[in-house]
N, C-alpha and C positions, 0 to 999 in steps of 0.2 A: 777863772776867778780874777777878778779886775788887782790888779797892784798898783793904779797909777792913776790919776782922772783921765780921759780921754776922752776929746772935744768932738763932735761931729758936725759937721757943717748941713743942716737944715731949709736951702733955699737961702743962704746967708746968715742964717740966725745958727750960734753955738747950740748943742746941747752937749749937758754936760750930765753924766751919770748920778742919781741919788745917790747919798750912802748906800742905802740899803743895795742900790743895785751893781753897786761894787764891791759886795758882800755876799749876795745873793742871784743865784739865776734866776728867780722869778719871784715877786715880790706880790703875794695875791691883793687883790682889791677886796675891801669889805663889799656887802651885800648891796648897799644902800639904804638897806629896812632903816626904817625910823618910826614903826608904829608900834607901842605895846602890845600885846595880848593875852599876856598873864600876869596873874597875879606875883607872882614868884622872881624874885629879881633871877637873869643869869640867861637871858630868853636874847636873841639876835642884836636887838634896837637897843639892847643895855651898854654894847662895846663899839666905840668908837674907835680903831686898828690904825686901819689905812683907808683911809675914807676918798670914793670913789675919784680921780681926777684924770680929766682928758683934755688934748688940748686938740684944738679945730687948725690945721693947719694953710687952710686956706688953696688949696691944692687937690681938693676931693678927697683928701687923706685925715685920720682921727690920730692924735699920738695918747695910748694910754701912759699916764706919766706916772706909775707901778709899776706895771712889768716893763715897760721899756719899748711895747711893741707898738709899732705903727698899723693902722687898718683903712679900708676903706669904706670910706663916708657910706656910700650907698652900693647896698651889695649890688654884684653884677648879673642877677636875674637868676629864673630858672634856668636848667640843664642838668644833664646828666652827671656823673661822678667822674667820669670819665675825663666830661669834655669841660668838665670844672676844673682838671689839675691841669688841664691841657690852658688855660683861658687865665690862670694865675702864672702860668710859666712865660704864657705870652704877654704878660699884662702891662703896660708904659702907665705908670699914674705917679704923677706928681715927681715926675723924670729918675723915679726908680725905676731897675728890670727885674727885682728880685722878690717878685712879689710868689708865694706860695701858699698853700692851702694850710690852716689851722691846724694844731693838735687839739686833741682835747678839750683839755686842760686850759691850753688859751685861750679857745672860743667860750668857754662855758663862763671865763676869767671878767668878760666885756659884758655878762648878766646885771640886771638891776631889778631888786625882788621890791620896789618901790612903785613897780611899771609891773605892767601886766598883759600881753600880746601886743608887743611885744615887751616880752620881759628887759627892755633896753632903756636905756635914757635917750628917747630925742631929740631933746635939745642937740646930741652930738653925731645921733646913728640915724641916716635919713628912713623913716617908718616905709615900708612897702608890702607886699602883698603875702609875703615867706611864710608859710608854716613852720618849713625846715633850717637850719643851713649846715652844707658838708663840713664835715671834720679831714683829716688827711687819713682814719687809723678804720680799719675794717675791725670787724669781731673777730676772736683769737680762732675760732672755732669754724668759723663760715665767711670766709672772702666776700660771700655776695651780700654781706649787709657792711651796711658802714656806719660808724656812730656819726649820730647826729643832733645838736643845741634845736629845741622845737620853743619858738614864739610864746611860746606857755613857762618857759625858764628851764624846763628839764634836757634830759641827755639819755640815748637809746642809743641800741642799733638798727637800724633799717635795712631791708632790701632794696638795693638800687634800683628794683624795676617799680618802687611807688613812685618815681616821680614821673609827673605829665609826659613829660622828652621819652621818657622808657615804657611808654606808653600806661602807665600808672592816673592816680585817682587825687596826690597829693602835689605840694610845692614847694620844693627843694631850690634852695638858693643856694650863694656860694657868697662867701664875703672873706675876702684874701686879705692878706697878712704877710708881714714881713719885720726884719729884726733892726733895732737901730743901732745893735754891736751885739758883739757875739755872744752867746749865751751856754756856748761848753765849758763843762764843769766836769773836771778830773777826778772829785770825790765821789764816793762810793754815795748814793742817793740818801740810803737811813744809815746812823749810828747809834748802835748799842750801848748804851750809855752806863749799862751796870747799875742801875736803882731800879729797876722793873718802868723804865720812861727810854722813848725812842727819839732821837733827832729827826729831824729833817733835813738836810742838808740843801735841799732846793728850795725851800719854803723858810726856812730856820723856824719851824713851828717844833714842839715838843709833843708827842702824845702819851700816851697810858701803851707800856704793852703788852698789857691781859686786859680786854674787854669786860664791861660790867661782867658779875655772877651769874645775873639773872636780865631777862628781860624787863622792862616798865612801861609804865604811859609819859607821857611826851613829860608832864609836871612831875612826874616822880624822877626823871630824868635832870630836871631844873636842881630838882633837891639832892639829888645824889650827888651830883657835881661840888654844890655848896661844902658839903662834908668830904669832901677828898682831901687828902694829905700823903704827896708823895714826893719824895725825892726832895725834902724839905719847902718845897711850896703849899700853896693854902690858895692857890689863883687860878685850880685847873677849872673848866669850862666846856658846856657842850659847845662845841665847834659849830660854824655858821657851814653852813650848804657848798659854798664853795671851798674850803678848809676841807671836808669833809669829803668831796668829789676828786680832790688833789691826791687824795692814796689811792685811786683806783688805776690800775696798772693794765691797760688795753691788752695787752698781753697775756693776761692772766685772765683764767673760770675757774667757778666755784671752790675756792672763794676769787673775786677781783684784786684782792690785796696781799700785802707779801707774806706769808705766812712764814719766812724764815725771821721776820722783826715783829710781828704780829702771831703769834703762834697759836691762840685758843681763839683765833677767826673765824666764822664758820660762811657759811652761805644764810644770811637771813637779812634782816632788815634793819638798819641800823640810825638812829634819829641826829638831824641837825637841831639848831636851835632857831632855824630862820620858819617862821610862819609862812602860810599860803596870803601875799593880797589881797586885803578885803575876805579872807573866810576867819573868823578868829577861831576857828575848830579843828583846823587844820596848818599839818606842820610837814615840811620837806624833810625826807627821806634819801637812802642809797640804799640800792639792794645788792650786796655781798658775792650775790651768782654770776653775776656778767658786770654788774656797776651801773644796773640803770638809776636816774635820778629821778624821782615822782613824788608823791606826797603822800600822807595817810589819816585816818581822825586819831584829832590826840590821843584819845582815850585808847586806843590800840598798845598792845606792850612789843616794844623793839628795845634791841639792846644799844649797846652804849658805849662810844671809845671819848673818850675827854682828849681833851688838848689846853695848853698855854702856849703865849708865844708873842712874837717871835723873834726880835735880835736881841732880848735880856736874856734869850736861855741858859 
């Protein structure tokens, strides 16, 4: 955790830490959504957070200026998992050598649900042929798949022999990444807060920690949030897709989340508030078993964790 501003030198140019990000280790981007679809205030496009910003560095390199991380412009193609960690390790761009393969979490972080195959902003992520792109974390359960960001916006695990290289049917790309200061963080990830509400500690997001009663549909979901009153707030809110994708803990099956800060978690299906592009019948989902991210018709009942956030907590 940052105590001090600290300047880095950029190809000549300072950068110098957000607040937030000398507060926080990772500071999520909002979705980009800005389209309605419901009726119902409280739906993705209603909250404006941290609204997406990237800077073009001129070097083949992208700086997300949220979380801090730096990327590269144009992913480095298909290959294998393998030969992807092998190929970030190698990597000289933009006169870094510390270039390394994504978590999660961070890949899924550079989404724009504004865009649609690729779920990216263009303007800053040069578009190419990728179905997939690797993550650095395999499934808790089975080594031979690895989770991976699909052009569609969601998040799996894979077997490493789909891609073309491993003689496979699909196209797995690799788009490296790297830190532009450190991002260890000595505190314990969630904090029990004693009002039935959980910290975040990496996010500074707040959640709910008992899960709706019951299951609902995506608008009943809108409404229930409206009516919550906990821990003296009146501002909880279904969480956007990315928010929502940030508790799943690669580590963990059935459920994906920490069930010692989340205790009535189960394995099912659990709704964001961010809609599918261009479908207005459809809204992004996580499922609870492993953490994949996909989608479902609203009208389906999935349950419900709220959140507010996140540095007024």
């Amino acid at each position: 955790m940052f105590k001090k501003t600290i300047a880095i030198i950029i190809i000549g140019v300072s950068f110098y830490p957000t607040e937030a990000q000398k507060l926080l280790p990772f500071k999520l981007s909002d979705t980009g959504q800005s389209i309605s679809t419901a009726e119902k205030q409280g739906e993705d496009a209603d909250f404006l957070i941290n609204p997406p910003s990237f800077t073009n560095n001129g070097n083949g390199t992208i700086t997300d200026n949220n979380s801090g991380l730096m990327w590269q412009k144009t992913d480095g193609g298909e290959m294998t998992f393998e030969v992807a960690s092998d190929y970030c390790k190698n990597l000289n761009l933009g006169e870094y050598y510390d270039w390394r393969l994504p978590t999660g979490i961070e890949l899924f972080s550079i989404n724009n649900y504004n865009y649609l195959k690729p779920a990216l902003d263009t303007t800053y992520f040069t578009d190419t042929n990728a179905e997939y792109w690797w993550t650095s974390e395999t499934r808790a359960d089975d080594a031979s798949k690895v989770w991976v960001v699909n052009a569609g916006g969601g998040i799996g695990a894979h077997p490493k022999s789909e891609t073309t290289s491993a003689g496979g049917s699909k196209s797995f790309h690799v788009r490296a990444v790297r830190n532009l200061f450190t991002t260890s963080f000595s505190a314990p990830r969630f904090t029990e807060k004693g009002d039935s509400t959980i910290m975040d500690n990496y996010t500074g997001l707040s959640w709910q920690k008992f899960q709706s009663p019951a299951a609902m549909t995506w608008e009943e979901a809108l409404a229930y949030a409206k009516t919550c009153s906990l821990s003296g707030k009146l501002d909880w809110r279904l969480p956007n897709i990315k928010e929502l994708q940030s508790l799943n803990d690669p580590k963990l099956t059935r459920p994906s989340f920490n069930k010692t800060y989340f205790p009535n978690i189960g394995s099912g299906n659990y709704w964001s508030s961010t809609s599918m592009f261009r479908r207005s019948n459809v809204a992004w989902d996580i499922n609870t078993s492993y953490g994949i991210v996909s989608y479902n018709d609203m009208t389906k009942s999935e349950y419900v964790l709220l959140v507010r956030g996140g540095l007024d907590n």
